[in-house]
ChimeraX commands (.cxc) that place a marker at each C-alpha (Angstrom):
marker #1 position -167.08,-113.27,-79.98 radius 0.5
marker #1 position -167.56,-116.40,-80.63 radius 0.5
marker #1 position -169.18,-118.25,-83.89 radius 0.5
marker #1 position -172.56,-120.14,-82.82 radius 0.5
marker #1 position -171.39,-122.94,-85.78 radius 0.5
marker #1 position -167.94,-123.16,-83.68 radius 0.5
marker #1 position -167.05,-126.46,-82.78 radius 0.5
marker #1 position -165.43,-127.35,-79.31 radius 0.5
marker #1 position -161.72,-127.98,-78.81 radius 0.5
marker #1 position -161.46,-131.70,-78.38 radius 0.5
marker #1 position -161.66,-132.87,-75.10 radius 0.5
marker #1 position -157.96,-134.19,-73.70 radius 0.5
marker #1 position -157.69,-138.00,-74.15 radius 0.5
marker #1 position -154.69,-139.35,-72.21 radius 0.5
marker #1 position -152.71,-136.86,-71.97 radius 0.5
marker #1 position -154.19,-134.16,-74.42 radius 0.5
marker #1 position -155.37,-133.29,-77.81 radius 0.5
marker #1 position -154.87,-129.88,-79.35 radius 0.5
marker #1 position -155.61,-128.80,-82.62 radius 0.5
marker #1 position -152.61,-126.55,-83.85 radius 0.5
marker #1 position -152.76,-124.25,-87.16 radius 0.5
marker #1 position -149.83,-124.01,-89.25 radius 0.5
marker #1 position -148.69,-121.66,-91.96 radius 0.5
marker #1 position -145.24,-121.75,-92.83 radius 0.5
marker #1 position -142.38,-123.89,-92.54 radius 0.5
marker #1 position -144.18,-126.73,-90.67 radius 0.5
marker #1 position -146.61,-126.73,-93.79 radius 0.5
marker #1 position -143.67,-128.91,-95.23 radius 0.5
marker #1 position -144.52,-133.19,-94.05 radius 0.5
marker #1 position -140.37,-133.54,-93.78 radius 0.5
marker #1 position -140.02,-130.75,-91.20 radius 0.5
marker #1 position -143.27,-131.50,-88.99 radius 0.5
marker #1 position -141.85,-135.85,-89.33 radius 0.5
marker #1 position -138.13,-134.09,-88.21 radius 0.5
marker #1 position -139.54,-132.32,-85.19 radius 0.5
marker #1 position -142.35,-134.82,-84.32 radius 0.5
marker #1 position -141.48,-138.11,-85.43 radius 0.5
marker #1 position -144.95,-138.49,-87.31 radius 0.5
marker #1 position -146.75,-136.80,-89.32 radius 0.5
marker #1 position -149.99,-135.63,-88.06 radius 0.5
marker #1 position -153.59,-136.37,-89.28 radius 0.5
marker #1 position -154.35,-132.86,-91.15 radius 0.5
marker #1 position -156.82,-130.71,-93.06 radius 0.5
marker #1 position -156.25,-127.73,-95.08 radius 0.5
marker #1 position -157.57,-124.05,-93.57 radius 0.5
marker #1 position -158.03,-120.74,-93.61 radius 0.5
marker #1 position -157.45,-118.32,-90.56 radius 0.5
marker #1 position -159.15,-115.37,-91.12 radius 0.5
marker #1 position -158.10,-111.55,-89.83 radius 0.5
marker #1 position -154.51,-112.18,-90.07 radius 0.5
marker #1 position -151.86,-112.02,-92.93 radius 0.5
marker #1 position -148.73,-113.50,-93.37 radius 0.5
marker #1 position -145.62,-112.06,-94.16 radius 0.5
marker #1 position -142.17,-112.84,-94.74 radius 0.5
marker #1 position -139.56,-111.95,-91.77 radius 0.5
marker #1 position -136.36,-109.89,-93.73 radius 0.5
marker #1 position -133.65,-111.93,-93.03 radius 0.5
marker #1 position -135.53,-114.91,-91.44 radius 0.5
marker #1 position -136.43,-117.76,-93.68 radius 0.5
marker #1 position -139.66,-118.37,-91.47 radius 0.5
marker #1 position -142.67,-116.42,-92.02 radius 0.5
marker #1 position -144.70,-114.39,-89.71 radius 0.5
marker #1 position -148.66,-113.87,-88.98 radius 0.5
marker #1 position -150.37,-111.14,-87.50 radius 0.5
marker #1 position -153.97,-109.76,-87.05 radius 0.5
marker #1 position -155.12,-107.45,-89.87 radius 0.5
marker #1 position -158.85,-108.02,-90.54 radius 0.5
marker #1 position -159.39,-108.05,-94.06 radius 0.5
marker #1 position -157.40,-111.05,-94.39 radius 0.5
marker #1 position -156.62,-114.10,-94.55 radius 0.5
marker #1 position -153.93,-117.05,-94.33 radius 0.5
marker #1 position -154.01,-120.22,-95.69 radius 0.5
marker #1 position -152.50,-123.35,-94.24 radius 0.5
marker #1 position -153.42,-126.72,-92.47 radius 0.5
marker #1 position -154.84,-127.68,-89.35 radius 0.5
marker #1 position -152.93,-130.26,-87.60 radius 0.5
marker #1 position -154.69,-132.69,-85.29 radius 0.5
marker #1 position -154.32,-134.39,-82.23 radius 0.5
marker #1 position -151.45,-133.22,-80.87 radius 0.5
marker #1 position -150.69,-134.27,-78.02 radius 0.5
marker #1 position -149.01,-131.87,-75.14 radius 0.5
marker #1 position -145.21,-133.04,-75.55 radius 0.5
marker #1 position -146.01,-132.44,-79.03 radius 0.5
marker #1 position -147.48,-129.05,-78.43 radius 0.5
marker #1 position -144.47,-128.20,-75.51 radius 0.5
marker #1 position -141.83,-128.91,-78.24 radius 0.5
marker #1 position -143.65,-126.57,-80.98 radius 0.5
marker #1 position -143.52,-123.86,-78.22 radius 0.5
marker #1 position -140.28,-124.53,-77.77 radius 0.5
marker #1 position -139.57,-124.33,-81.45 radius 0.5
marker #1 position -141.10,-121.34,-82.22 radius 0.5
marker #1 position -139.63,-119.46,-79.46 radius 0.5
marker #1 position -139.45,-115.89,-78.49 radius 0.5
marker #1 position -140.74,-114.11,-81.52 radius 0.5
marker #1 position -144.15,-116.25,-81.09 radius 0.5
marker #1 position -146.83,-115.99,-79.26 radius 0.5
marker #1 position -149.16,-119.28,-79.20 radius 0.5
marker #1 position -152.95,-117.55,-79.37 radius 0.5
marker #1 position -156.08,-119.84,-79.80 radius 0.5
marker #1 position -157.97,-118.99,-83.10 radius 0.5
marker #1 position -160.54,-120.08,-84.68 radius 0.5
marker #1 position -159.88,-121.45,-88.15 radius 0.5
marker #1 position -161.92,-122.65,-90.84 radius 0.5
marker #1 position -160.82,-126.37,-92.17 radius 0.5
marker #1 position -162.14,-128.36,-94.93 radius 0.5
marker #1 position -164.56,-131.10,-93.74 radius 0.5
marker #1 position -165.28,-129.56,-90.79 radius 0.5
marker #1 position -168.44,-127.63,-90.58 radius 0.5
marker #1 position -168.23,-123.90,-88.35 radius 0.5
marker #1 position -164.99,-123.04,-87.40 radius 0.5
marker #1 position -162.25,-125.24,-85.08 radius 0.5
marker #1 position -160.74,-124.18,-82.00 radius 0.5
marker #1 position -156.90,-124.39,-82.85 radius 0.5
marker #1 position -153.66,-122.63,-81.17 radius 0.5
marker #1 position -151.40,-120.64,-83.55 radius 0.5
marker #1 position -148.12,-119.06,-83.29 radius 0.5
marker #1 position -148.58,-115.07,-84.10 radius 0.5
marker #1 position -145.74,-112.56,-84.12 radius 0.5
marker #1 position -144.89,-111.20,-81.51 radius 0.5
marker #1 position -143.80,-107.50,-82.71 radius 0.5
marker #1 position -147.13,-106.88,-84.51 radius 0.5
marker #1 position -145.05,-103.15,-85.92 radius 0.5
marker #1 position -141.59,-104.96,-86.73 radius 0.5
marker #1 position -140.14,-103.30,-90.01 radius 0.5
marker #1 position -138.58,-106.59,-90.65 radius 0.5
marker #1 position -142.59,-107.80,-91.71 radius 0.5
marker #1 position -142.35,-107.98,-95.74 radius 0.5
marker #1 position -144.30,-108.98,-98.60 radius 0.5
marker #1 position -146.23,-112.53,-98.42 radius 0.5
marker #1 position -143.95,-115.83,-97.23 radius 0.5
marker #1 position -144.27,-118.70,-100.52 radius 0.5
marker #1 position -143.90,-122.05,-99.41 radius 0.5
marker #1 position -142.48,-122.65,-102.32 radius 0.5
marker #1 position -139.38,-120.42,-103.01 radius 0.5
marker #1 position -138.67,-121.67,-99.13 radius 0.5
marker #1 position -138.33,-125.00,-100.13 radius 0.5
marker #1 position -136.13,-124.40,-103.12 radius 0.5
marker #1 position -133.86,-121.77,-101.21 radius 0.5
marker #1 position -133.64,-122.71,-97.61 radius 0.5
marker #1 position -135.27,-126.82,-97.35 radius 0.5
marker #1 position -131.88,-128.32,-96.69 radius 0.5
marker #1 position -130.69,-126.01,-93.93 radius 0.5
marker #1 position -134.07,-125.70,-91.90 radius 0.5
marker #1 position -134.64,-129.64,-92.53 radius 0.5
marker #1 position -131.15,-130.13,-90.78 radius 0.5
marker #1 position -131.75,-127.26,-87.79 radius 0.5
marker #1 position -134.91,-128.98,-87.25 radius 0.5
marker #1 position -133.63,-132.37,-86.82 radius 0.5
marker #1 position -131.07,-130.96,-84.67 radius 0.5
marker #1 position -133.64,-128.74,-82.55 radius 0.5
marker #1 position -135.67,-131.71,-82.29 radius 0.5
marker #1 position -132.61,-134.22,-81.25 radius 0.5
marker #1 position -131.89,-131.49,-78.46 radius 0.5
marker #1 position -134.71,-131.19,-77.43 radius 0.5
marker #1 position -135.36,-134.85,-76.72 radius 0.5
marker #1 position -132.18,-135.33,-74.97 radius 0.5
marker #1 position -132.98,-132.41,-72.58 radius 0.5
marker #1 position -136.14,-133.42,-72.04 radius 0.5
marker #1 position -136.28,-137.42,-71.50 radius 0.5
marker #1 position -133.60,-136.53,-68.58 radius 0.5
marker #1 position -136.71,-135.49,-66.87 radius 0.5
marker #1 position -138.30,-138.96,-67.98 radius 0.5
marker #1 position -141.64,-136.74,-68.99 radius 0.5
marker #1 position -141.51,-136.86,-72.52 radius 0.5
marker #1 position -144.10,-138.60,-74.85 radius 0.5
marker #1 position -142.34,-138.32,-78.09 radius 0.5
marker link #1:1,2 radius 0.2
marker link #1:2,3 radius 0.2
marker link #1:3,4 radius 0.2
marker link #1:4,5 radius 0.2
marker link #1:5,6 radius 0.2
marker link #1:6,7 radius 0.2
marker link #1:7,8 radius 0.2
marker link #1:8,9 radius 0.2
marker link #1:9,10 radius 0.2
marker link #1:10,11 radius 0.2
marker link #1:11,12 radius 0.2
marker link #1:12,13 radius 0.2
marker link #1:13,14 radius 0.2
marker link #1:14,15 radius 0.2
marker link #1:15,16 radius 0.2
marker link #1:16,17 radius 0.2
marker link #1:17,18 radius 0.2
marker link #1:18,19 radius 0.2
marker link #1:19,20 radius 0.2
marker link #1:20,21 radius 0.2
marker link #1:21,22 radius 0.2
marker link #1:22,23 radius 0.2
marker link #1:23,24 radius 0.2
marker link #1:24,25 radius 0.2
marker link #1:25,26 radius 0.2
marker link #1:26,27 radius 0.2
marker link #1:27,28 radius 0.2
marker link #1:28,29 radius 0.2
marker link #1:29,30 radius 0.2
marker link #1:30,31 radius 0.2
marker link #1:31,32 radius 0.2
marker link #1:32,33 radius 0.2
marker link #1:33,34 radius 0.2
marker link #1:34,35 radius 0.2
marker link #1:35,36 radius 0.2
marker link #1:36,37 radius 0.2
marker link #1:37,38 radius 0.2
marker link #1:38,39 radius 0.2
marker link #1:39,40 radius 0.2
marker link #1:40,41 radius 0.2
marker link #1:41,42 radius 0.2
marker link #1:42,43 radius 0.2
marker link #1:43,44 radius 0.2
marker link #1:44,45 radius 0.2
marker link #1:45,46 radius 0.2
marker link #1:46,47 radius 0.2
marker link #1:47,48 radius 0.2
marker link #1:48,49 radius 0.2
marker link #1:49,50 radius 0.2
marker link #1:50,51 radius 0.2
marker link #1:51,52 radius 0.2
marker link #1:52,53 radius 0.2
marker link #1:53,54 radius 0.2
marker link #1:54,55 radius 0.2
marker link #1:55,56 radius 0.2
marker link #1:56,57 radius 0.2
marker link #1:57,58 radius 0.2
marker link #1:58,59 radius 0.2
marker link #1:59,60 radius 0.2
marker link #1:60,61 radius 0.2
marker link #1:61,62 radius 0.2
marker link #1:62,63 radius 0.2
marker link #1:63,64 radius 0.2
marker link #1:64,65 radius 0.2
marker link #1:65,66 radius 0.2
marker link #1:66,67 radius 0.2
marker link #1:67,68 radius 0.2
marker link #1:68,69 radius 0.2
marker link #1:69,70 radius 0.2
marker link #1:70,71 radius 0.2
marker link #1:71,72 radius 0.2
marker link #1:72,73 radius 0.2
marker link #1:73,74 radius 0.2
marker link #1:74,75 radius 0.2
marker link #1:75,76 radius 0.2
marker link #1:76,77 radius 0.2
marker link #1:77,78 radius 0.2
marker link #1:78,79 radius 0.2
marker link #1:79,80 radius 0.2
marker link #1:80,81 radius 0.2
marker link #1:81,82 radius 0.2
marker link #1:82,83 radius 0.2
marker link #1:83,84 radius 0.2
marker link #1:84,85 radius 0.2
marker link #1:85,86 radius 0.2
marker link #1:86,87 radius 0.2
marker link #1:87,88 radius 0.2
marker link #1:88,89 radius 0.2
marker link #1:89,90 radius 0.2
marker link #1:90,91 radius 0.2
marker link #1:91,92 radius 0.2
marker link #1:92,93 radius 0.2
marker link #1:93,94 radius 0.2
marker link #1:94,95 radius 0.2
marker link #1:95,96 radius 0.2
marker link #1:96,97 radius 0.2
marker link #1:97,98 radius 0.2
marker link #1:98,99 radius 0.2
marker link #1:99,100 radius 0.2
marker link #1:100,101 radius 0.2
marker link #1:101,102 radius 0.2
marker link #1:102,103 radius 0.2
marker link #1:103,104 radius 0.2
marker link #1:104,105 radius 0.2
marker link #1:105,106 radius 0.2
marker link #1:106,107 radius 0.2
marker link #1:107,108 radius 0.2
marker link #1:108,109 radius 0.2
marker link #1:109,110 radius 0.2
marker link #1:110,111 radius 0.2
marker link #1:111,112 radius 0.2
marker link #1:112,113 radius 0.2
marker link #1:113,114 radius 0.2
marker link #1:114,115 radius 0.2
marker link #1:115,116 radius 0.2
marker link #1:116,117 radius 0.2
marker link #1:117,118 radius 0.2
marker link #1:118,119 radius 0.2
marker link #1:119,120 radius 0.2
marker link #1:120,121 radius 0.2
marker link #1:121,122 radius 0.2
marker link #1:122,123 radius 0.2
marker link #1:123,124 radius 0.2
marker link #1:124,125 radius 0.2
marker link #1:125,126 radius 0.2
marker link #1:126,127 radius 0.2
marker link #1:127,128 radius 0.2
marker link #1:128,129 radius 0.2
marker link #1:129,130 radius 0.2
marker link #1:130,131 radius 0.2
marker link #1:131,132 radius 0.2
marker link #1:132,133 radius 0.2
marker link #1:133,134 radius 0.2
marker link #1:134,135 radius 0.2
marker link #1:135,136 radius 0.2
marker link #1:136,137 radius 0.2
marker link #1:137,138 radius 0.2
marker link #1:138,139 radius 0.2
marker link #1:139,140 radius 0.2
marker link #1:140,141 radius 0.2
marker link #1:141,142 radius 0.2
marker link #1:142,143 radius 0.2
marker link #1:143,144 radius 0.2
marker link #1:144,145 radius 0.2
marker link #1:145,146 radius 0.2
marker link #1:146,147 radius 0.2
marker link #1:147,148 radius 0.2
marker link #1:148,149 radius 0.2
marker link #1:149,150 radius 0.2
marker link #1:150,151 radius 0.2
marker link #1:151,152 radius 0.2
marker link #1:152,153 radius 0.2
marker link #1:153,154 radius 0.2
marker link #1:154,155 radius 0.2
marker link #1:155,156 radius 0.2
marker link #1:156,157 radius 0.2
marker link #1:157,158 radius 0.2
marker link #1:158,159 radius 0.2
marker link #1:159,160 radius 0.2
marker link #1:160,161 radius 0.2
marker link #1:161,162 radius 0.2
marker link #1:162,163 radius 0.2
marker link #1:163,164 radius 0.2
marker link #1:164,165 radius 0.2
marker link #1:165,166 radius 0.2
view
């Protein structure tokens, strides 16, 4: 059910605005400018009935729905829908991309975002809580450089079709 504070999604503006929650990796401004060229406008958050985990032998984390809890992160905004197609893309199979409702400083109510929850809400592979910062010091450097070359493949495949905007 929905909160009476909530406030709307933003409505598209030349070809679309979404609000997107992030929690993990893409937390990091060098990994979200790799993938996106730019770093998004942004506001810290809080989504709230899910908990994050770390993935055993993944150096990405994980969210999924548990109701006591909470995750912290950012809300990126306006992003626009190549934007959004190549974080699908990125977050592939394991993901699901779910709209929330998240609360973000300045904002009064909640936001509308989209978030990418695990798929496999019983995998044994969920662990203890993900830290930004032991990611950074132990895997940075190789996820920096998969991302750039996600991102480069991406593009290529994609401007081929002349329909991307990014």
């Amino acid at each position: 059910m929905e909160s009476p504070d909530a406030v709307p999604p933003p409505q598209p503006i030349g070809g679309g605005q979404h609000i997107v929650f992030i929690y993990g990796s893409l937390l990091d401004n060098e990994i979200l400018n790799a993938l996106l060229k730019r770093v998004p406008l942004s506001s810290p958050a809080i989504l709230h009935g899910y908990n994050r985990f770390s993935v055993e032998g993944c150096s990405y984390p994980a969210i999924i729905p548990i109701g006591s809890k909470k995750v912290e992160g950012k809300v990126l905004l306006e992003i626009n829908d190549d934007e959004l197609n190549l974080l699908d893309a990125f977050e592939d199979f394991e993901y699901e991309r779910r709209d929330v409702e998240v609360s973000a400083v300045g904002y009064p109510g909640t936001l509308h975002a989209s978030t990418y929850v695990w798929v496999e809400k019983n995998d044994p592979r969920l662990q203890n809580d993900w830290d930004l910062n032991d990611w950074r010091e132990r895997h940075f450097e190789a996820f920096l450089q998969m991302a750039l070359r996600f991102a480069a493949e991406y593009r290529s495949q994609h401007s081929q079709v002349g329909r991307l905007d990014i």
